[in-house]
N, C-alpha and C positions, 0 to 999 in steps of 0.2 A: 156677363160680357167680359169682368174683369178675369174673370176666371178663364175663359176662353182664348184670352189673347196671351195669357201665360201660360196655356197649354201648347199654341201655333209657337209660342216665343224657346219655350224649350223642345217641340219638334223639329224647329228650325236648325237651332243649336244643335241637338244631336244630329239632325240630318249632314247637316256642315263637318260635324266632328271624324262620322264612320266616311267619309267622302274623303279623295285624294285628288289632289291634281293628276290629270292625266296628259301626259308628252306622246307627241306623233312620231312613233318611229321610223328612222331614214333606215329605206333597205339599202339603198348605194353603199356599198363595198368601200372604204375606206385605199387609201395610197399602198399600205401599209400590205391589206389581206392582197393586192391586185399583184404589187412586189413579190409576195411570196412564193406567188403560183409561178410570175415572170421570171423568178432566179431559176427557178428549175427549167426554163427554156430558152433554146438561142435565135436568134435570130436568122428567120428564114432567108433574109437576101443578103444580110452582111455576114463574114467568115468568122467564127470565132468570138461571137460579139453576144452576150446574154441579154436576153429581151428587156431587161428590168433597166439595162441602163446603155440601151442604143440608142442614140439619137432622130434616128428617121422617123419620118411619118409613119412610114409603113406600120414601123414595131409603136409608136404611138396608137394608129387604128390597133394594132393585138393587143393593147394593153386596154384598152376601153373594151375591146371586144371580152375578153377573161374581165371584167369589171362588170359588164351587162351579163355576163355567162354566171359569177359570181350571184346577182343580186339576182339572178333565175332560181337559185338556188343548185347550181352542178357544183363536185366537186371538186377538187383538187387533180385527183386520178381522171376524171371523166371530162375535165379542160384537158391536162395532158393527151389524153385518147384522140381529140377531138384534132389537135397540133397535129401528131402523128399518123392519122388519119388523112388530113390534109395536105401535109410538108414532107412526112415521113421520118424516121428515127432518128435521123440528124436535128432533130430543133430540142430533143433531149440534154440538159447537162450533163444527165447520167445513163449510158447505156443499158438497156432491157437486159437482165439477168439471164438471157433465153439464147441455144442456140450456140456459135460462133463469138456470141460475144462474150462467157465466163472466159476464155483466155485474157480479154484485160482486164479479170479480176485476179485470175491465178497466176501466170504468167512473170510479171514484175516480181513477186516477194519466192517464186520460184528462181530469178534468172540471180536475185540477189543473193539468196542462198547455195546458189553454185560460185559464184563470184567470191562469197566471203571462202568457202572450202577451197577451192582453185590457189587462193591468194595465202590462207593459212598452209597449207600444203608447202608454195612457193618458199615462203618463211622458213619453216621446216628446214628442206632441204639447204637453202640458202645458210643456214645458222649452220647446220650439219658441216656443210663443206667448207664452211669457213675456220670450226673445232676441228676437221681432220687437215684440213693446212697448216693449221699453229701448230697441232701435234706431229705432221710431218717436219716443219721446221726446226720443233725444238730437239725432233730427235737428231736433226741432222748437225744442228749444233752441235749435241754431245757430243756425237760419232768425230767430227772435226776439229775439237775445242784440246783434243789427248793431241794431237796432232801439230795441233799450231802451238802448244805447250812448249811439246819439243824443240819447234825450227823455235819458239821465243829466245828458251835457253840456250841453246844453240849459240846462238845471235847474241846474246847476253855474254857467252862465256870469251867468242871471240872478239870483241869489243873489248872485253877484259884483258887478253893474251895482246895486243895493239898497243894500249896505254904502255 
């Protein structure tokens, strides 16, 4: 008997040892994953106003909605889908790659790059006509300076013939 209850006493013990506690996982979508999906969307009734941090009800129900959507298990993409789908391309932060919309990709760093050439060009000639000024001027000095020389001495000499 004494032997038996020290065989249950270390089944026990081992049984206890190879065991872990086990935690119930919460599938709710944290504040956090619901934000991430809602930066990439805007708000369908208000202008310009990103879902993650609209104040209305409205964008509150789409937030729990991408929350309940999340904890379904869709994705990122396939909440977006679903926005667009419903709302249409406008509730995007960032416009669809496809189509009419690459000009707001390309567009900007093309219109800057004409801007910057236009504006160095401008320079350019700007500096040019301002080095062939000074060089018209000084030649005009010269051409002048032999000249007022003379009426100086001139002036000088009769000044002298007075005294």
């Amino acid at each position: 008997m004494k032997k038996t209850l020290q065989i249950l006493a270390l089944a026990l013990l081992l049984a206890g040892l190879l065991t872990s506690v086990a935690f119930a996982q919460d599938d709710t979508p944290t504040d956090d994953d619901v934000n991430a999906v809602a930066k990439q969307l805007y708000c369908p009734v208000c202008e310009n106003t990103p879902l993650d941090v609209c104040p209305t009800e409205a964008c509150r129900q789409w937030r729990e909605l991408i929350r309940t959507q999340l904890g379904e298990g869709m994705t990122e993409q396939q909440i977006k889908d679903y926005f667009v789908a419903n709302y249409g391309a406008r509730v995007l932060s960032e416009p669809p790659r496809t189509g009419l919309n690459w000009l707001v990709y390309i567009l900007p760093p093309v219109i800057i790059l004409l801007g910057a050439f236009f504006l160095f060009r401008s320079f350019r000639e700007w500096t040019k006509a301002s080095a062939t000024a000074a060089t018209i001027s000084a030649e005009r000095s010269e051409a002048s300076s032999p000249a007022k020389d003379d009426y100086v001495a001139r002036l000088e000499e009769e000044l002298k013939k007075r005294k």
